[in-house]
C-alpha positions as CSV (number, residue, x, y, z in Angstrom):
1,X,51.6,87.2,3.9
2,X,55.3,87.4,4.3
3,X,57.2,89.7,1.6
4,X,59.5,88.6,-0.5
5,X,62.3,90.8,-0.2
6,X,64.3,94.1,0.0
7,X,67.1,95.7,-2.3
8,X,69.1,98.9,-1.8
9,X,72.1,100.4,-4.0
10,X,74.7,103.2,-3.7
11,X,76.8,104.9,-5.9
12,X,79.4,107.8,-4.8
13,X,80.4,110.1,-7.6
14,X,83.3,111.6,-5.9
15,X,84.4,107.9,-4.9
16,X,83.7,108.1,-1.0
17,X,82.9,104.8,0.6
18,X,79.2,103.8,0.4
19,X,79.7,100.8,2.2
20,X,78.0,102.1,5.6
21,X,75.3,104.3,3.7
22,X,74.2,100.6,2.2
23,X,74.0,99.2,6.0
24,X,72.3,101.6,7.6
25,X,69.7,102.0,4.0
26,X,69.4,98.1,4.5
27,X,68.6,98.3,8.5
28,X,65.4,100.7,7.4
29,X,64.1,98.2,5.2
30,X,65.3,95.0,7.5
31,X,61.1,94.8,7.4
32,X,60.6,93.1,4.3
33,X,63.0,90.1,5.0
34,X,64.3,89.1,8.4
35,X,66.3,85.4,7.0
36,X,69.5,86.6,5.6
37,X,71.5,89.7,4.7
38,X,73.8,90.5,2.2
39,X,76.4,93.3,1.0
40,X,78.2,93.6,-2.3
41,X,80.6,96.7,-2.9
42,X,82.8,97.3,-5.9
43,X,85.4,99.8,-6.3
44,X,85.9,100.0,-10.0
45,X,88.6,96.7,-10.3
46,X,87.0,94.3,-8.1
47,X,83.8,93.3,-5.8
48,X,83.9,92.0,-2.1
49,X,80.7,90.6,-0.9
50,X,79.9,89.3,2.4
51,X,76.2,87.9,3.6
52,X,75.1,85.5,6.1
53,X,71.5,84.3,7.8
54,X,70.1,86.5,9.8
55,X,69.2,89.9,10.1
56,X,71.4,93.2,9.2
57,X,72.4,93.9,12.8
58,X,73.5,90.1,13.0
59,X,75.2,89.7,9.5
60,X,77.3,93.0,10.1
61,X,78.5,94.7,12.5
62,X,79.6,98.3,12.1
63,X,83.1,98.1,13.5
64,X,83.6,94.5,12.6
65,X,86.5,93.9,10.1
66,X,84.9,90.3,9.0
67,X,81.5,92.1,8.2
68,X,81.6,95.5,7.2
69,X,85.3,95.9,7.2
70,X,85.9,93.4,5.3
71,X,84.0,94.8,2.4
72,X,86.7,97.5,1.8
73,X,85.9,101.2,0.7
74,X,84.2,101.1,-2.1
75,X,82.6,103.4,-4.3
76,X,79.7,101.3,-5.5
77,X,77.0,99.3,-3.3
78,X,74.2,96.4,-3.3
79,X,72.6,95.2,-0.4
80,X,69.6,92.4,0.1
81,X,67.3,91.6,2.6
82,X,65.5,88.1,2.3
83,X,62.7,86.2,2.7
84,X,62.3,83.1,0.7
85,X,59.4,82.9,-1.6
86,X,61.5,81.2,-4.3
87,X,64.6,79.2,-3.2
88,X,64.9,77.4,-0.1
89,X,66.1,79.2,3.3
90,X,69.8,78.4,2.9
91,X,73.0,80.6,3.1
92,X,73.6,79.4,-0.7
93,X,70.3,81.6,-1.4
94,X,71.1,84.3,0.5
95,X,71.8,87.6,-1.7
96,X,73.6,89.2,-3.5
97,X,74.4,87.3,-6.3
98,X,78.1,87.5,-7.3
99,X,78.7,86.0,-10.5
100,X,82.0,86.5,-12.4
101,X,81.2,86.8,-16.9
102,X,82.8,87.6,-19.8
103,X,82.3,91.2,-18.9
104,X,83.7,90.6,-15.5
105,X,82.4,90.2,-12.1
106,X,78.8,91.4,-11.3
107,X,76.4,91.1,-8.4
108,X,72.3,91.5,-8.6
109,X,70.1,91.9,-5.9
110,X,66.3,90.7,-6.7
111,X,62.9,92.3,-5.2
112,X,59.9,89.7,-7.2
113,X,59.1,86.4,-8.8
114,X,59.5,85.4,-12.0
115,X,56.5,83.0,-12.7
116,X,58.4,81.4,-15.7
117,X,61.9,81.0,-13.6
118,X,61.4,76.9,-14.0
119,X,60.9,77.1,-18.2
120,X,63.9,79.3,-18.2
121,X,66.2,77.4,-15.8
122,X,65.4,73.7,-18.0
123,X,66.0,75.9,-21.3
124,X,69.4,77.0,-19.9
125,X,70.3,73.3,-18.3
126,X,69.9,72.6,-22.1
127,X,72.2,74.7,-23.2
128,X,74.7,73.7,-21.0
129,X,74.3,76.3,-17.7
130,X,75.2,74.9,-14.2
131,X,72.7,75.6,-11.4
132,X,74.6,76.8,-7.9
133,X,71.2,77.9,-6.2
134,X,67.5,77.8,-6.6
135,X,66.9,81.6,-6.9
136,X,65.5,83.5,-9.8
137,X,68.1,85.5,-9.4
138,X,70.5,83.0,-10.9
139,X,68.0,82.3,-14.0
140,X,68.4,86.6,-14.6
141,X,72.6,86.0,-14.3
142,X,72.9,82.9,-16.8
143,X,70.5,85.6,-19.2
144,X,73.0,88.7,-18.7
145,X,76.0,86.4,-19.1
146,X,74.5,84.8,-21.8
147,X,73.7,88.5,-24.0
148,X,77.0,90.0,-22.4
149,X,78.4,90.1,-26.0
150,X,76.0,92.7,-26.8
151,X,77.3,95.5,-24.3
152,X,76.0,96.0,-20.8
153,X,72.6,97.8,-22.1
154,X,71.8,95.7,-24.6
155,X,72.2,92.4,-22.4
156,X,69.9,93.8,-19.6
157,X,67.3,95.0,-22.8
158,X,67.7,91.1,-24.3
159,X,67.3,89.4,-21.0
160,X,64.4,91.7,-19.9
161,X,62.2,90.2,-23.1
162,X,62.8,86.5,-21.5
163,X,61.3,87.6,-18.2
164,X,57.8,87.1,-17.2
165,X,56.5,88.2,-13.4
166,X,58.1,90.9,-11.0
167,X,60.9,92.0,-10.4
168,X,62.6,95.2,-8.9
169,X,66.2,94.6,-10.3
170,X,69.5,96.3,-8.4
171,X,73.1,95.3,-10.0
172,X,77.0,96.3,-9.4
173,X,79.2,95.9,-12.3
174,X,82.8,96.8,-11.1
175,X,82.4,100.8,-12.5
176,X,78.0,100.9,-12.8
177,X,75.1,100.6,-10.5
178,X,72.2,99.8,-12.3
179,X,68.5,99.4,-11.3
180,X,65.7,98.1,-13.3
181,X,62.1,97.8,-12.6
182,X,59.5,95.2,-14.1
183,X,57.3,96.5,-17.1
184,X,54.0,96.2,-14.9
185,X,56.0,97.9,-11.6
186,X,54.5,95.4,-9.7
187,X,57.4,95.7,-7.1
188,X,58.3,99.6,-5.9
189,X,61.7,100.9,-6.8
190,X,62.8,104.4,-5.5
191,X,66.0,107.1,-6.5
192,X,67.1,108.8,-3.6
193,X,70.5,111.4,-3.1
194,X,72.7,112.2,-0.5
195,X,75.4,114.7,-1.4
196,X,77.4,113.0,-4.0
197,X,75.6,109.6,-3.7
198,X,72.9,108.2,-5.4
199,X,71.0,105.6,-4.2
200,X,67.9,103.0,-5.2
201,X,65.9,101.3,-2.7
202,X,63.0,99.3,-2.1
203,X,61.1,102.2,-0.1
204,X,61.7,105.6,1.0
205,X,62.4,105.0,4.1
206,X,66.0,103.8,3.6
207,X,66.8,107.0,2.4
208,X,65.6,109.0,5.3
209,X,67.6,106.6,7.7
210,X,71.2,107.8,6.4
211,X,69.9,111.4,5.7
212,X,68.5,111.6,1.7
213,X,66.7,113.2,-0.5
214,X,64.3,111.2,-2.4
215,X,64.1,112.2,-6.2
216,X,61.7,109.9,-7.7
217,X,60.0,106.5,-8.6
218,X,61.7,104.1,-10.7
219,X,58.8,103.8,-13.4
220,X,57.9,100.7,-14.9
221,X,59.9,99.1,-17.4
222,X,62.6,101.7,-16.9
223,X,66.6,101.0,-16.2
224,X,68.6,103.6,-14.6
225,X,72.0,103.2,-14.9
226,X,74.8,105.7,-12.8
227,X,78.3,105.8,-13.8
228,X,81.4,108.1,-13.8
229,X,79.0,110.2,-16.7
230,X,76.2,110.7,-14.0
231,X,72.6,109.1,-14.4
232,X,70.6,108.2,-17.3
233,X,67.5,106.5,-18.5
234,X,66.7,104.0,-20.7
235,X,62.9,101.9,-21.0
236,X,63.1,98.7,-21.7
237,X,60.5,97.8,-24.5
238,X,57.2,98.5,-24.4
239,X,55.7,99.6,-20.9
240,X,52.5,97.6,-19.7
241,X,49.7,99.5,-17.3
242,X,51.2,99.9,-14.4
243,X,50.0,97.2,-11.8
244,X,52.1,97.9,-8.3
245,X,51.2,95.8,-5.2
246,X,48.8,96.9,-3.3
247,X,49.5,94.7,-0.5
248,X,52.6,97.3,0.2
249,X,49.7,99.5,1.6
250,X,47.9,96.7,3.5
251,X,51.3,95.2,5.1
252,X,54.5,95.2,3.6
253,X,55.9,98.4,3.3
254,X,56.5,100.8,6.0
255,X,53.9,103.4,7.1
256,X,56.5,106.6,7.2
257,X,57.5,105.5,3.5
258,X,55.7,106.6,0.3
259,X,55.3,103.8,-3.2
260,X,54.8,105.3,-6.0
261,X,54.2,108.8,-5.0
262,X,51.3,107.8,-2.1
263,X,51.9,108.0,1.3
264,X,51.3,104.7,2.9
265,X,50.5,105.9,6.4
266,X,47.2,107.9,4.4
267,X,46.1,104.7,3.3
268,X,46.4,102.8,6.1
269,X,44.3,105.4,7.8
270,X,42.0,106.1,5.2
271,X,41.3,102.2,5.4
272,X,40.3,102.2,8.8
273,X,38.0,105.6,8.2
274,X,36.3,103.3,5.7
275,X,36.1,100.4,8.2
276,X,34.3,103.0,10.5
277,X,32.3,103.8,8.1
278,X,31.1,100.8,6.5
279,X,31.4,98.4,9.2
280,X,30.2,100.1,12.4
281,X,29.5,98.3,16.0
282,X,29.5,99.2,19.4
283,X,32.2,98.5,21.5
284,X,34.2,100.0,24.6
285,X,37.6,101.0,23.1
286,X,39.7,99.8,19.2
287,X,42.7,98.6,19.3
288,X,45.1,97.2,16.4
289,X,47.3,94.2,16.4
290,X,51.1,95.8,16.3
291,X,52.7,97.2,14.2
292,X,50.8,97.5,10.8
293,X,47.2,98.1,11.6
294,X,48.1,100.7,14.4
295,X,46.9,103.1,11.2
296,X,44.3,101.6,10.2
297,X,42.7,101.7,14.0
298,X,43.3,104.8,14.4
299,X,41.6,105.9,11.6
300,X,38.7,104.0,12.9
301,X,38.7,105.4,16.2
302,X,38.9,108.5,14.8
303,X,35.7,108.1,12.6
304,X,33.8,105.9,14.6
305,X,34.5,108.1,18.0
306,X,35.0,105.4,20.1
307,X,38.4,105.8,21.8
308,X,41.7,104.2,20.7
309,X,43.4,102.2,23.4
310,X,46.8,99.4,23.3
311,X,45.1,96.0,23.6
312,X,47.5,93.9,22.7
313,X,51.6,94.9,23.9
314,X,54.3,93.8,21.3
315,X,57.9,92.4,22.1
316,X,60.0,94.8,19.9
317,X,63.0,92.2,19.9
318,X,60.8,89.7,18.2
319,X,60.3,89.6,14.4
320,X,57.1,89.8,12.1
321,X,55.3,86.6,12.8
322,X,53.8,86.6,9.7
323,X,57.3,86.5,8.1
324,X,58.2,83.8,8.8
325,X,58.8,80.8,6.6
326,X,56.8,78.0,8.2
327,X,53.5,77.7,10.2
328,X,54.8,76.3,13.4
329,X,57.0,79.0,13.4
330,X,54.8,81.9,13.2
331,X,52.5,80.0,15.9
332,X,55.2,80.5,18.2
333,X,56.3,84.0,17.2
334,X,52.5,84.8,17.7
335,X,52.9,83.7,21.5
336,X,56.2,85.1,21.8
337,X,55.5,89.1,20.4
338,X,52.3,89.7,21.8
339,X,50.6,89.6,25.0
340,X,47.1,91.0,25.8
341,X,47.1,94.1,28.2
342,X,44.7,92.7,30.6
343,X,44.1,96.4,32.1
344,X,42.6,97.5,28.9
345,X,40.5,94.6,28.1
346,X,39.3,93.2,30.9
347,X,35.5,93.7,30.7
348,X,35.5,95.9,28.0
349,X,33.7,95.1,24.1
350,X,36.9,95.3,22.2
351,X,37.3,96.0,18.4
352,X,40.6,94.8,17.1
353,X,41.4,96.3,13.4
354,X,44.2,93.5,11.7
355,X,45.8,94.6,8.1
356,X,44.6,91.1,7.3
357,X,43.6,87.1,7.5
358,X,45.6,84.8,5.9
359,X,45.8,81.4,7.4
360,X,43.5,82.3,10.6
361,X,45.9,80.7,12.6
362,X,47.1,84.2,14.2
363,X,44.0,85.4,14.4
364,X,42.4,83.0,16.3
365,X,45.4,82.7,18.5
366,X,44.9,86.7,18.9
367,X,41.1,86.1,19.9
368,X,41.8,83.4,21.9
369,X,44.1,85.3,23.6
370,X,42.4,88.8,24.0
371,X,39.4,86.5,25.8
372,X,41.6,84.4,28.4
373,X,42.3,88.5,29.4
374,X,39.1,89.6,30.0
375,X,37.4,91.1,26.8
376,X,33.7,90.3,26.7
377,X,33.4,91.1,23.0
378,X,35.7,91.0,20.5
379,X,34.9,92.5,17.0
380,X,37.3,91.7,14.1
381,X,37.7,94.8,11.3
382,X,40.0,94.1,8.3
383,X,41.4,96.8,7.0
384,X,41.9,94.8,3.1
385,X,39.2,91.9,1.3
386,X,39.3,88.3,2.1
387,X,42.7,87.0,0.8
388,X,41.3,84.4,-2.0
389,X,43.8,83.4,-4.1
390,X,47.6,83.0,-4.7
391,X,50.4,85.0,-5.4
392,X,52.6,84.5,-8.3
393,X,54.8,87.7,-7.6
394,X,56.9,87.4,-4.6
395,X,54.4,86.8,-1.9
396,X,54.4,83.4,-0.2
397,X,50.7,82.2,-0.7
398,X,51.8,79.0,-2.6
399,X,48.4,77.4,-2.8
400,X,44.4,78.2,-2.4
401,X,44.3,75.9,-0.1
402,X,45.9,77.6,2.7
403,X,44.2,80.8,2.4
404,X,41.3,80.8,4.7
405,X,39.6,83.2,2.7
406,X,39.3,81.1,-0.6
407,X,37.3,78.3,1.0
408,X,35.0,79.6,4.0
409,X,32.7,82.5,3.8
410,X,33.0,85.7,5.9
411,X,30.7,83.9,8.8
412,X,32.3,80.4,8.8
413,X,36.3,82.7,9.3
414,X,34.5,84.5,11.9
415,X,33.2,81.0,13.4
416,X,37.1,79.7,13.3
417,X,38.7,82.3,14.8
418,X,36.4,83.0,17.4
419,X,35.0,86.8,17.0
420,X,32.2,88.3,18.3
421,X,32.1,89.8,14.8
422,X,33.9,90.1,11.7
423,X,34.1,92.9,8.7
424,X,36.4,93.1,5.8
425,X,37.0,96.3,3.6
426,X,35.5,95.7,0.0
427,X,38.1,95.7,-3.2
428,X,36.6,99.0,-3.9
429,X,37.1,100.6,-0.6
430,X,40.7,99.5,-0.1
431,X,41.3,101.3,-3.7
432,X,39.5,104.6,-2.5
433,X,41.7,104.1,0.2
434,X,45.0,104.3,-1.2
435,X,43.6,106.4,-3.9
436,X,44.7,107.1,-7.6
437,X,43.2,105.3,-10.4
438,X,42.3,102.0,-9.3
439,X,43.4,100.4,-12.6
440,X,46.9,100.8,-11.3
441,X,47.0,98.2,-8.5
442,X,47.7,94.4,-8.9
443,X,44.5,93.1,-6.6
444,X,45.4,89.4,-7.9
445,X,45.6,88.0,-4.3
446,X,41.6,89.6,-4.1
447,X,39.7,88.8,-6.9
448,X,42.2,86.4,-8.6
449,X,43.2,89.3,-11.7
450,X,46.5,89.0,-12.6
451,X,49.0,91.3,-14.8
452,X,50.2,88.3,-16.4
453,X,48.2,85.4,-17.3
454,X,50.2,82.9,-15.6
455,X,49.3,79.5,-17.0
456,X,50.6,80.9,-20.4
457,X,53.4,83.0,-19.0
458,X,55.1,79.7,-17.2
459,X,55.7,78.0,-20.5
460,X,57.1,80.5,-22.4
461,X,60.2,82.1,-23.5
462,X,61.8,83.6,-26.9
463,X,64.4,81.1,-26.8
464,X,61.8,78.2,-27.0
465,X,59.8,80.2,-29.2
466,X,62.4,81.0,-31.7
467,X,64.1,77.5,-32.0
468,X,67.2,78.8,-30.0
């Protein structure tokens, strides 16, 4: 499943350009949206933004004076990585958000979904707001602008109660950096330092690309906000169970980054122990489709004894298939990144450990392809449950209907795609897996248990509530 997006943010106490510490944080986490960039910097009077389509690398350059140059020095920073689960894939929904208010400018940076965005946008059309884009993003601006009266704090703390789904918040006033963090922490936020910077980002690895220290996990419901007086903390009404992801483990984030204190290279490997364990067969050598269940196979391998060997060769220039926005798309990105090593196949009973099956298309395609090389068996190992049901916060699983997993049984999907053999971990393994208490993980896109119960959560907000 393609993620939704990825935020980073900088702040320079003793007023040093952050600029190239947000381009280089933004290149780590260039994984998590690959169809536009963006860059907002403010330097305590004004802020210079500057974002495009395509990926960091294409959107800036580092010695380019219409990119990165032109973004001035700056003390304060934003950047955004996109993939568009909510809002079309235009440049006019590319982020950050720069919206001038009574407060002054501003720009906001959004990690999440907000399952209620529609009742919110026809609430503020009624009060007379003007709609540039089709991003939540927007809906969370009108709020602030709306509340801006009330003092910075107190508009993010009134807007916050209209808000329903996830979101991992960054935002640039022309002297503040803020970051904010849904009450569930469904999406990860992290505080990192370098010298005199701080910085927020969507993993950990951002801050060891430019050199930092990481400090902590934004916790759910919290705001941090980091100004000329340093950093403070504020929670934002009352804080729910905590319900982060756990598709960050299976996919999305990283494996050299840690969410929420856990080290997501562990769990991909602990997956693929449990996969040994639980789903044993014979074969010849285990390979993993590149780049996310390399873990999970070698964990496999590792408990299973059977050795671990490339099966499949990746084109490094390509992006993630599965991250891309439309299904004839990602067929062709399937044919383009990966090609079977015929060496290590041919003749051999192969077991292929994936992170998961969404759509079978890529699967199959995989299967197909490992065969036409050789393999005389093929075993499929999933390394996460049958996908079953939608996401509502930020992943782009629209509809039942295109998951494979929420109308055929574990036999017919290994029927479609063409496996010798298919085995999923269980909900209860891929929670031993990443470990902690297992009533801290959003497994809605499993077993269909949301934090939010959105039917009710779509058609509501205070403002409709209240009369105003």
């Amino acid at each position: 499943m393609p993620e939704e997006c990825g935020i980073i943010g900088a702040y320079d106490a003793d007023g040093k350009s952050v600029s190239h510490t947000v381009y280089y944080g933004l290149y780590a986490i260039q994984h998590r949206g690959q169809e536009s960039a963006g860059i907002a910097i403010a330097d305590g009077n004004k802020i210079l933004h500057h974002k495009a389509m395509g990926l960091v690398t294409e959107v800036f350059q580092e010695d380019d004076e219409e990119s990165i140059g032109a973004l001035g020095r700056g003390y304060i920073g934003i950047g955004h990585v996109r993939y568009s689960t909510s809002g079309k894939s235009h440049i006019i929904n590319a982020q950050p958000l720069v919206v001038q208010s009574k407060r002054g400018m501003m720009a906001l940076a959004h990690n999440g979904n907000l399952v209620n965005a529609d009742a919110l946008r026809a609430m503020l059309q009624e009060l007379g707001h003007i709609n540039q884009t089709s991003l939540d993003t927007e809906v969370i601006a009108h709020l602030l602008a709306r509340f801006a009266k009330d003092g910075l704090v107190e508009s993010i703390r009134e807007t916050i109660k209209y808000l329903q789904g996830s979101f991992a918040l960054v935002m640039a006033t022309r002297d503040h950096l803020i970051g904010l963090r849904d009450p569930y922490g469904i999406r990860p936020l992290s505080l990192g330092r370098l010298g005199s910077t701080y910085m927020l980002a969507s993993e950990t690895c951002a801050f060891d690309a430019v050199g930092a220290e990481f400090i902590r996990d934004i916790l759910p419901g919290e705001m941090v906000i980091i100004d000329e007086k340093g950093l403070r903390s504020v929670m934002l009404g009352s804080v729910k169970q905590r319900k982060l992801c756990i598709f960050e483990f299976v996919y999305f984030a990283r494996p050299d980054s840690l969410i929420d204190g856990i080290s997501v290279y562990t769990a991909r490997e602990n997956a693929g122990r449990l996969l040994a364990r639980d789903n044993p067969v014979e074969a010849d050598i285990v390979s993993g489709v590149p780049d996310s269940a390399i873990t999970a196979a070698i964990g496999y391998a590792e408990t299973s004894g059977i050795p671990y060997g490339e099966g499949l060769a990746k084109n490094r220039y390509v992006g993630r298939t599965f991250i891309r926005p439309q299904q004839n798309m990602r067929e062709q990105g399937v044919r383009i990144k990966l090609n079977a090593l015929k060496r290590n196949v041919n003749n051999k009973r192969l077991i292929l450990i994936d992170d998961s099956i969404v759509r079978g298309t890529t699967s199959k395609k995989i299967v197909e392809m490992l065969r036409s090389a050789g393999a005389k068996e093929v075993h499929m190992r999933i390394s996460s449950p049958p996908v079953k049901y939608p996401c509502y916060f930020g992943i782009d699983t629209p509809t039942a209907g295109q998951l494979i997993g929420s109308k055929h049984s574990v036999e017919e999907i290994r029927r479609i795609i063409g496996a010798d053999t298919l085995g999923y971990l269980t909900i209860d393994e891929l929670l031993q897996s990443v470990g902690g208490d297992p009533a801290t993980y959003c497994t809605g896109c499993f077993d269909g248990h949301y934090p939010v119960d959105v039917k009710e959560a779509c058609n509501y907000c205070p403002g409709c509530q209240g009369g105003n």
